[in-house]
C-alpha positions as CSV (number, residue, x, y, z in Angstrom):
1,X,21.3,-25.6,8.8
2,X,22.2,-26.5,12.5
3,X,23.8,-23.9,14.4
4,X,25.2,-23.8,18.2
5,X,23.8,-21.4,21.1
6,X,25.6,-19.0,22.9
7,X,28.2,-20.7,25.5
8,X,26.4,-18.1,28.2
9,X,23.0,-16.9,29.0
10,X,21.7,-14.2,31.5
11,X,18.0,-13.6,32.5
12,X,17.3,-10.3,30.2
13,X,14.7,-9.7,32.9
14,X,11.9,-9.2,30.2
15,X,9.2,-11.8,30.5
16,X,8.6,-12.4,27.1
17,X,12.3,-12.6,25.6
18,X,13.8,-14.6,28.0
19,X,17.1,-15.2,28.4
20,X,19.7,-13.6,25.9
21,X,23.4,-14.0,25.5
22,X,25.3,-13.5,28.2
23,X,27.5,-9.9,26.7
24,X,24.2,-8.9,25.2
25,X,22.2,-6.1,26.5
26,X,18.8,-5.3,26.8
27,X,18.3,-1.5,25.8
28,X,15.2,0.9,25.4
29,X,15.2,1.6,21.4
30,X,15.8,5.4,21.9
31,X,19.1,4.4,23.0
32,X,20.1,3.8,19.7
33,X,18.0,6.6,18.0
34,X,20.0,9.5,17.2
35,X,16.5,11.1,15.5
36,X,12.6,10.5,14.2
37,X,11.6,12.6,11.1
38,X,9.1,12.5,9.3
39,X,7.0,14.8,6.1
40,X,4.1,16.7,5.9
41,X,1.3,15.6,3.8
42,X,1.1,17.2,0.5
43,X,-0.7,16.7,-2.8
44,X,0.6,14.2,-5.6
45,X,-0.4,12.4,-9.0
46,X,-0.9,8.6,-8.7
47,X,2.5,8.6,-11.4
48,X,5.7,7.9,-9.8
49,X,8.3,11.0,-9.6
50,X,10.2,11.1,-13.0
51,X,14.2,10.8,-12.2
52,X,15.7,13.7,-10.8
53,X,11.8,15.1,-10.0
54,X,10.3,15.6,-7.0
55,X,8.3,13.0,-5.4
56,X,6.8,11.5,-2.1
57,X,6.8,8.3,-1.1
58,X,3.7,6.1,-1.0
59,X,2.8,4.0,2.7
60,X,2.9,1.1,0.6
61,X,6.8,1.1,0.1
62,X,7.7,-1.0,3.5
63,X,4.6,-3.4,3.2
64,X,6.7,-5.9,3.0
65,X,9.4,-5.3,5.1
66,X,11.6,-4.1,2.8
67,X,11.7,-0.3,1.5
68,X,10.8,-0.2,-2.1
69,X,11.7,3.3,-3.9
70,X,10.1,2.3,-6.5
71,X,6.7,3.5,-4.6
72,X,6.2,6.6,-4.8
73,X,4.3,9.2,-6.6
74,X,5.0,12.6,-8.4
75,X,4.5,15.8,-6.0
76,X,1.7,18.5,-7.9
77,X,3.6,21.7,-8.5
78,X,2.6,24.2,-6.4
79,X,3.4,21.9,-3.3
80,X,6.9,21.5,-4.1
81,X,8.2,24.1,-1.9
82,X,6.1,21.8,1.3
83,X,8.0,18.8,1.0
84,X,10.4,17.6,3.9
85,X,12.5,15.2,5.0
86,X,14.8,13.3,2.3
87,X,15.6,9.9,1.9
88,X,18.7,8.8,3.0
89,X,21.0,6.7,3.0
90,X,20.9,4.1,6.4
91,X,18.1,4.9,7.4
92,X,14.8,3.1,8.7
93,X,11.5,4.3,7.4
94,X,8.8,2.9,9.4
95,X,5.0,3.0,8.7
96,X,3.8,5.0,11.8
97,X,-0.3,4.6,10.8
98,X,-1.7,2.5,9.1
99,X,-4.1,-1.0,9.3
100,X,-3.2,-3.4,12.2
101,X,-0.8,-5.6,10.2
102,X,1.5,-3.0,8.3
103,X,1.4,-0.7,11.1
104,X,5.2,-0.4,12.2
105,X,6.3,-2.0,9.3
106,X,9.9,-0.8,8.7
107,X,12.5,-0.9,5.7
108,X,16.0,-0.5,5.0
109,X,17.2,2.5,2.9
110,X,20.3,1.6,1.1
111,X,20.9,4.3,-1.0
112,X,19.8,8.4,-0.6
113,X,17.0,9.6,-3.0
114,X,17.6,13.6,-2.0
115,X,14.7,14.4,-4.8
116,X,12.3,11.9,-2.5
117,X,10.6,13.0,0.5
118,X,8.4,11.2,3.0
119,X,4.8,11.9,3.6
120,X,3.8,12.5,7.5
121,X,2.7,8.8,8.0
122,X,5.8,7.8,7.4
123,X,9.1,7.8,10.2
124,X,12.8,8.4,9.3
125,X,14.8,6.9,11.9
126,X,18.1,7.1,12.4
127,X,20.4,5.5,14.5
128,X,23.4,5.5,16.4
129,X,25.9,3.1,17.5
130,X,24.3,0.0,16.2
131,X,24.0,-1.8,12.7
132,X,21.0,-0.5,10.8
133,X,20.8,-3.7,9.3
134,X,20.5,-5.4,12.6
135,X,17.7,-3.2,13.9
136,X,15.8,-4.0,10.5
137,X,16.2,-7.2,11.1
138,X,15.0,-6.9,14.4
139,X,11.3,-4.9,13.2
140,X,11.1,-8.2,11.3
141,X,11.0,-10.7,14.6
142,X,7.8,-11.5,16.3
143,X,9.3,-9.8,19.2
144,X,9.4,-6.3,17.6
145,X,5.9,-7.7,16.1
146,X,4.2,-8.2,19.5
147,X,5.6,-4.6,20.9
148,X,3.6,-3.0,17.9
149,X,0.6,-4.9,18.7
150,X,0.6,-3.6,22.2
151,X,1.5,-0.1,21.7
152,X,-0.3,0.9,18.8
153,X,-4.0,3.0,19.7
154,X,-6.6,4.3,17.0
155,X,-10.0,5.3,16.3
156,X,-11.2,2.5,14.6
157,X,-10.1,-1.8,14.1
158,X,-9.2,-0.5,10.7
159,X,-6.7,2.4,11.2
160,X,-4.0,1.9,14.0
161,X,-1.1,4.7,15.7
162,X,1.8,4.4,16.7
163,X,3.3,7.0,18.8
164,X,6.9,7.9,19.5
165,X,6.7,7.8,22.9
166,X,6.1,4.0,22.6
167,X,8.2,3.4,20.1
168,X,11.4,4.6,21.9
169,X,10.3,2.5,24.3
170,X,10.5,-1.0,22.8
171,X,12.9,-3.1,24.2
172,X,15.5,-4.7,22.0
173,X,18.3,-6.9,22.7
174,X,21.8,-5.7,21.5
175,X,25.2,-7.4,21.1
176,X,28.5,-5.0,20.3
177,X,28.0,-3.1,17.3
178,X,30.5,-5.3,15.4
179,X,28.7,-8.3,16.5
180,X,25.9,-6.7,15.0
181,X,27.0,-6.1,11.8
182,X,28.1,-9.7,11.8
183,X,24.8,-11.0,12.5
184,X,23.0,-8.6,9.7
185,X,25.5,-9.7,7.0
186,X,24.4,-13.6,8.1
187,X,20.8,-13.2,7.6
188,X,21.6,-11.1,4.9
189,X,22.6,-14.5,3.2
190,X,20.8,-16.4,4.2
191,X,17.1,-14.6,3.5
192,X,18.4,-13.8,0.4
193,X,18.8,-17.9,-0.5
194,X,15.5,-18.4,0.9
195,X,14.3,-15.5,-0.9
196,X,15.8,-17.4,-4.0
197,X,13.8,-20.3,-3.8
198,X,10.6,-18.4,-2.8
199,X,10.8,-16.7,-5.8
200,X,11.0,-20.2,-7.4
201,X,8.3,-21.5,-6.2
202,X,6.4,-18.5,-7.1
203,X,7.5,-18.8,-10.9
204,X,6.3,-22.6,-10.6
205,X,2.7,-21.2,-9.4
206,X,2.5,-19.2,-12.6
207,X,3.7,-21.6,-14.9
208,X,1.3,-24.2,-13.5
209,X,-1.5,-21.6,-13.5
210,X,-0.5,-21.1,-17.4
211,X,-0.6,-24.5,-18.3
212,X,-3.5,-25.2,-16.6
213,X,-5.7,-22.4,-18.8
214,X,-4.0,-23.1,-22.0
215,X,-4.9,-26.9,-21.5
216,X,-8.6,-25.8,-20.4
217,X,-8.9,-23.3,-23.1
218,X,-7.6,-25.8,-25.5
219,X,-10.1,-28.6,-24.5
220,X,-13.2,-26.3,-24.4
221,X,-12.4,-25.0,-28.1
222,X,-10.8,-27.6,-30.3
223,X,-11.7,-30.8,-28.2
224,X,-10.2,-33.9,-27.2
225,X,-9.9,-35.4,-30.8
226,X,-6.7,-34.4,-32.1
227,X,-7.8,-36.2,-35.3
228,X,-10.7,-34.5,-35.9
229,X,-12.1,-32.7,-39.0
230,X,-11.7,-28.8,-38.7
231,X,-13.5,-26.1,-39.5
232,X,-13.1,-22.4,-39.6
233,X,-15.2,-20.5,-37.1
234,X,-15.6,-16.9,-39.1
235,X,-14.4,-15.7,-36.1
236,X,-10.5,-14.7,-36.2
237,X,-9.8,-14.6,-32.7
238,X,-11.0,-18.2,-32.1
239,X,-9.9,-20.2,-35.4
240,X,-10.9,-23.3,-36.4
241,X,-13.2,-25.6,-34.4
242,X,-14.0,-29.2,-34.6
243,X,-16.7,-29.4,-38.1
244,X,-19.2,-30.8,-36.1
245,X,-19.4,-28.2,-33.5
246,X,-22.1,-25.3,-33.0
247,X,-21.2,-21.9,-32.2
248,X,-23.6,-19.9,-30.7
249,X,-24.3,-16.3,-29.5
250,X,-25.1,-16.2,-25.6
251,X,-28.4,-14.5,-25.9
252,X,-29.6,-17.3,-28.1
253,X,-28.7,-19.9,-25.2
254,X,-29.2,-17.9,-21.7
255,X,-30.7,-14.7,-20.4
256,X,-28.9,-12.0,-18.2
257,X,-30.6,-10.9,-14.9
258,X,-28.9,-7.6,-13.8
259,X,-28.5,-6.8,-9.6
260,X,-29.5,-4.6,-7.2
261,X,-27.9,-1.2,-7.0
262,X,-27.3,-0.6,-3.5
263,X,-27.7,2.8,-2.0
264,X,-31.3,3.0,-2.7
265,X,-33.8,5.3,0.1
266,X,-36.3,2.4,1.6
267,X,-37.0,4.3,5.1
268,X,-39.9,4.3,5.8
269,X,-40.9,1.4,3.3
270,X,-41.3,-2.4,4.7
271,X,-38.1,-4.9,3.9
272,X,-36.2,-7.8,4.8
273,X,-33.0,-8.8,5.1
274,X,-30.9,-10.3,2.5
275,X,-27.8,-12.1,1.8
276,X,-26.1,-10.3,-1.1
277,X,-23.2,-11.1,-3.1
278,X,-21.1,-8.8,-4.4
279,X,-17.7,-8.9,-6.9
280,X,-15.4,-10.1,-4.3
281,X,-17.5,-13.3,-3.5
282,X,-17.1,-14.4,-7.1
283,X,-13.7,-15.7,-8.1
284,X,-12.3,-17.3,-11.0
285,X,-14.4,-20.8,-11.1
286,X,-15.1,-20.5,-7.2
287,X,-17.0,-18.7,-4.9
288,X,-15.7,-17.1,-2.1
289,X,-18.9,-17.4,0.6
290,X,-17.2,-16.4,4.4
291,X,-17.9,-13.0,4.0
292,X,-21.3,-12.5,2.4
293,X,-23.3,-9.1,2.8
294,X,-26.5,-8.5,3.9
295,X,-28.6,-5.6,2.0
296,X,-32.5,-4.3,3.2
297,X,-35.2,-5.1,0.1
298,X,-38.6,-4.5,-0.3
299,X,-40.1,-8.1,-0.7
300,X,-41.4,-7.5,-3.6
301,X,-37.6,-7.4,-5.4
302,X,-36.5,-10.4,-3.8
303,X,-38.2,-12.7,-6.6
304,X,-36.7,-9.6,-9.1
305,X,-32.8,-10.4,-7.9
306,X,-32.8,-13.5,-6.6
307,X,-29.9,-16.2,-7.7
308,X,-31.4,-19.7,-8.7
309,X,-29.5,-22.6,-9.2
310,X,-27.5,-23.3,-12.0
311,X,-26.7,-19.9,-13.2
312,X,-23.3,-19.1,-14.0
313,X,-22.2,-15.8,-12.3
314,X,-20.4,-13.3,-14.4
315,X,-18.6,-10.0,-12.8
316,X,-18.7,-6.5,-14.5
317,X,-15.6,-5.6,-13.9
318,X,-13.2,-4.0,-11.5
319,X,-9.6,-5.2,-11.8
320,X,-8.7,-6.0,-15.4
321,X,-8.5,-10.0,-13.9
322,X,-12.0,-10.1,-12.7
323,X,-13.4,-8.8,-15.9
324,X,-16.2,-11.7,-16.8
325,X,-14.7,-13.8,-14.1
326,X,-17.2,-16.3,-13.5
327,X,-18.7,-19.5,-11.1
328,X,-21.3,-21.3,-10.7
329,X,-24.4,-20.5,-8.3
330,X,-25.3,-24.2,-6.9
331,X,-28.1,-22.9,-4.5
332,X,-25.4,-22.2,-1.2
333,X,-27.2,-19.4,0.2
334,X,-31.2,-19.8,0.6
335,X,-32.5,-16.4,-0.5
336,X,-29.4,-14.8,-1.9
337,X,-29.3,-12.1,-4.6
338,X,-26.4,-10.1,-6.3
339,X,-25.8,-7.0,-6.9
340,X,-25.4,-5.0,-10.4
341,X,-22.2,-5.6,-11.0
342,X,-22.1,-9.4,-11.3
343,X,-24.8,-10.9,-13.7
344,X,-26.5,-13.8,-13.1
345,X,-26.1,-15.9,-17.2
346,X,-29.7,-18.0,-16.7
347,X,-28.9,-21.0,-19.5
348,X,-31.4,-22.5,-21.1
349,X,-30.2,-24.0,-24.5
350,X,-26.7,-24.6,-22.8
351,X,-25.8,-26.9,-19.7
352,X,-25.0,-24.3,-16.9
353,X,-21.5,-26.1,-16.3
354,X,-20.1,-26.0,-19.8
355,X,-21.2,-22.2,-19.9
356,X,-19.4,-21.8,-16.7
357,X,-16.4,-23.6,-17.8
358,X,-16.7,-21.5,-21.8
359,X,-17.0,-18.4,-19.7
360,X,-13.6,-19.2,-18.0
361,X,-11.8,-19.9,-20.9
362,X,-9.1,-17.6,-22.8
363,X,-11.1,-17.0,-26.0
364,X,-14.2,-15.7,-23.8
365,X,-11.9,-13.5,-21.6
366,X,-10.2,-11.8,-24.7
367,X,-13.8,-11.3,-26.0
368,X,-14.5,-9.6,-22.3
369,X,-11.4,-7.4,-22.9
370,X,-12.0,-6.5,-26.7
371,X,-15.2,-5.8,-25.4
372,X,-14.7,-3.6,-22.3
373,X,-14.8,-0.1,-21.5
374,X,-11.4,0.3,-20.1
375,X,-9.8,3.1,-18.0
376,X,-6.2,2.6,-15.8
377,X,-6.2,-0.9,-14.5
378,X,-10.3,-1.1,-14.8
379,X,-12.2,-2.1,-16.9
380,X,-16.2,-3.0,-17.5
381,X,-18.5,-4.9,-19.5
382,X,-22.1,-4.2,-20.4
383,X,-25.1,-7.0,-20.5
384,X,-25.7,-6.7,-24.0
385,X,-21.8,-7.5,-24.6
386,X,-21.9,-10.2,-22.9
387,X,-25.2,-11.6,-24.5
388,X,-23.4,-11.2,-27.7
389,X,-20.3,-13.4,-26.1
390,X,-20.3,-16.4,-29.2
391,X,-20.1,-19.9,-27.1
392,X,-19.1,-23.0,-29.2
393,X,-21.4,-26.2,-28.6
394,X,-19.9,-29.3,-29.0
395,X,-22.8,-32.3,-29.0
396,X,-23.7,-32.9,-25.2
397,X,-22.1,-36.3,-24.7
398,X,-18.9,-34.7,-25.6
399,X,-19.3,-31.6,-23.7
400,X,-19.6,-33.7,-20.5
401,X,-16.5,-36.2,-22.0
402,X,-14.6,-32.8,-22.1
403,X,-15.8,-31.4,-18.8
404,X,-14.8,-34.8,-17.3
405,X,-11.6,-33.9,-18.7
406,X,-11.0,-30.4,-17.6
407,X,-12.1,-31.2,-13.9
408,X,-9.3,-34.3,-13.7
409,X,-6.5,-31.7,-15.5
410,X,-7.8,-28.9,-13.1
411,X,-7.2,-31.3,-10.1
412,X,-4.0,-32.9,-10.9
413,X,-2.7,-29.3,-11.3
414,X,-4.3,-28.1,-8.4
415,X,-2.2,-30.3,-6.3
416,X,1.0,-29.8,-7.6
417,X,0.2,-25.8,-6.6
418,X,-0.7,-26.2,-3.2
419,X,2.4,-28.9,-2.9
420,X,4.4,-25.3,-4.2
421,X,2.2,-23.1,-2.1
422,X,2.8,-25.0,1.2
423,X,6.6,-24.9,0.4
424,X,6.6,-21.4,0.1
425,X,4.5,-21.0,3.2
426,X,7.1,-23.2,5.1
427,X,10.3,-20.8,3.2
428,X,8.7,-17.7,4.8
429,X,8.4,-19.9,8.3
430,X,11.7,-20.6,8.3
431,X,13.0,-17.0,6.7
432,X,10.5,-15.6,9.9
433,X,12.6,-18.2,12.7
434,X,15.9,-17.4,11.4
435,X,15.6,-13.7,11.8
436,X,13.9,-13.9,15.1
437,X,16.7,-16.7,16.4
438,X,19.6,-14.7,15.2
439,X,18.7,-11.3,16.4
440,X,17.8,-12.3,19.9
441,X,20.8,-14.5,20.3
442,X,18.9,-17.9,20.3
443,X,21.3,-18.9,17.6
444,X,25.4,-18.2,17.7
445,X,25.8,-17.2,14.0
446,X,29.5,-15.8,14.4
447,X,31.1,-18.5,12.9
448,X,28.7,-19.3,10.1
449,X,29.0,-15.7,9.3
């Protein structure tokens, strides 16, 4: 979409925003700030508020620029009489500490939730004479962006402030209030179509990520032959299997070598310096090596912990998605070892990649889960569970005629999700410009309102 500028401009006489419509005005935000609240901390559950119960909102419910009721949690009964400060109704609620990136990140309230309060990170701002909508488009710009980044002070790179006092004084550039409301009901429209297609893409991402398992997990357990002779497994989850096939259990094939706990007293003992990888290094079928730890050992327990190459690295647990998630050590770090929650699978009647790639599959991580010791959204698997983990064996030349396979399927589909991820990368750019255009009066959206 094309759309004209303003027929005048004026020098707003702020370096950074330029010029601005010539009827526009550049204002100090606590002009149009008719009050800040905000709640007191108090205990809660980790269960959202049941309707009509009392409940507190959680930080996270403006991550995204939106506000999301949704998120929030159920206040512990003997602080009910503590909470303050109710939702409502045209409101802002802005995130006044938090990490660098979510700090000042502000939503909309559409609606008033009088039985939901807000804790004292969160602001309630409310406004006067000017659009709500239009100022929450504006916390969306890079220009409201870069004001945060100045402003905000803390303790640590991790935790970030912002105060009032700073945030009253952000400079924003206002049209009449009507003009306002004209430009929020534009980008209202239009974000939400871009939203649309977003949410497309995202659907695509899934559906490829499906089809690429189910295509993997097809190959890895009946084969490439769709003509050949079946046999049961005696094992119900996984079915039949090609007749020729083997099946397995792990410890038969591979042995398990358990990590390091870390925490362990070694002042006053000799050690070295490690690299160490942990859960988040090891992804499903890649590792992920910018961020590696480093750990102090006695040199003795390097041999006792070190990775060697070709073993296929299995995770513990954590998140129910990186139960047994698994890749393949190749030798990248000289001198690396793991610690105990990802187990280092050490084949030796099985090649290392068609482990890796059974491992992966959707029969092995049903096994993980049937397996697990589970809790809320966590879950864990022991050593011995694993070892017992049965692996099917097709003859080698096939294995590698199948692993041949998966690597081409995995490819093709690969590229058809990074063709969707880079659209949805360039939907948010454009999302991002259209806000910041419209609500500094780059773009004349009158009309096209």
């Amino acid at each position: 979409m094309s759309l004209p500028r303003y027929e005048e401009y004026k020098d707003s006489g702020v370096a950074w925003l330029g010029s601005v419509p010539a009827r526009w005005n550049v204002s100090r935000l606590k002009e149009v700030i008719r009050s800040i609240e905000s709640g007191v901390s108090v205990n809660a559950t980790d269960a959202p508020a049941a309707e009509g119960a009392i409940g507190v909102l959680k930080t996270s419910c403006v991550y995204d620029g939106t506000f999301r009721f949704a998120e929030n949690k159920a206040v512990v009964e003997e602080d009910l009489a503590r909470v303050s400060c109710p939702v409502t109704e045209g409101t802002l609620i802005v995130s006044r500490m938090n990490t660098p990136a979510l700090v000042g990140a502000a939503g909309l309230v559409t609606q008033s939730h009088p039985n939901i309060y807000l804790p004292d990170r969160l602001w309630q701002v409310s406004l006067k004479n000017s659009s709500p909508g239009f100022v929450h488009y504006w916390t969306l710009s890079g220009e409201y962006r870069a004001q945060v980044e100045v402003a905000c002070s803390g303790t640590s790179s991790s935790m970030q402030n912002l105060g009032q006092d700073q945030f009253k004084n952000f400079q924003i550039a206002l049209p009449a209030e009507e003009e306002q409301q004209i430009i929020a009901t534009f980008l209202d429209r239009e974000t939400a179509k871009i939203d649309a297609l977003i949410v497309e893409q995202e659907k695509l991402l899934v559906l490829l990520a499906e089809k690429r398992q189910a295509t993997i997990s097809h190959a890895v357990t009946r084969g490439l032959n769709p003509n050949a002779s079946m046999k049961d497994s005696g094992i119900s989850w996984l079915g039949d299997v090609p007749t020729h096939w083997d099946i397995k259990r792990l410890k038969f094939i591979a042995t398990v070598q358990t990590g390091i706990a870390k925490g362990k007293d070694t002042s006053g003992k000799e050690t070295i310096t490690v690299p160490y990888l942990r859960v988040a290094n090891v992804q499903d079928g890649h590792l992920a090596l910018d961020d590696v730890a480093t750990i102090d050992i006695e040199p003795e327990q390097l041999e006792r912990y070190l990775l060697g190459k070709g073993d296929v690295l299995m995770n513990e647990g954590g998140d129910f998605d990186k139960l047994g998630r698994g890749a393949l050590w190749d030798g990248q770090i000289e001198n690396c070892i793991h610690q105990n929650h990802v187990f280092a699978v050490r084949p030796h009647g099985v090649s290392s990649r068609w482990l890796n790639q059974v491992a992966g599959s959707q029969y092995a991580q049903f096994y993980f889960m049937g397996r697990s010791k589970q809790s809320t959204n966590l879950a864990s698997i022991s050593s011995t569970n694993i070892m017992e983990l049965p692996v099917v064996m097709p003859p080698a030349d096939e294995q590698e005629e199948i692993l041949q396979f998966v690597e081409q399927e995995r490819a093709m589909v690969d590229v058809l999700m990074q063709t969707a991820d880079h659209a949805i990368d360039l939907l948010k750019e454009r999302r991002a410009a259209v806000i910041s255009a419209a609500v500094t009066g780059k773009i004349d959206v009158r009309n096209a309102a």
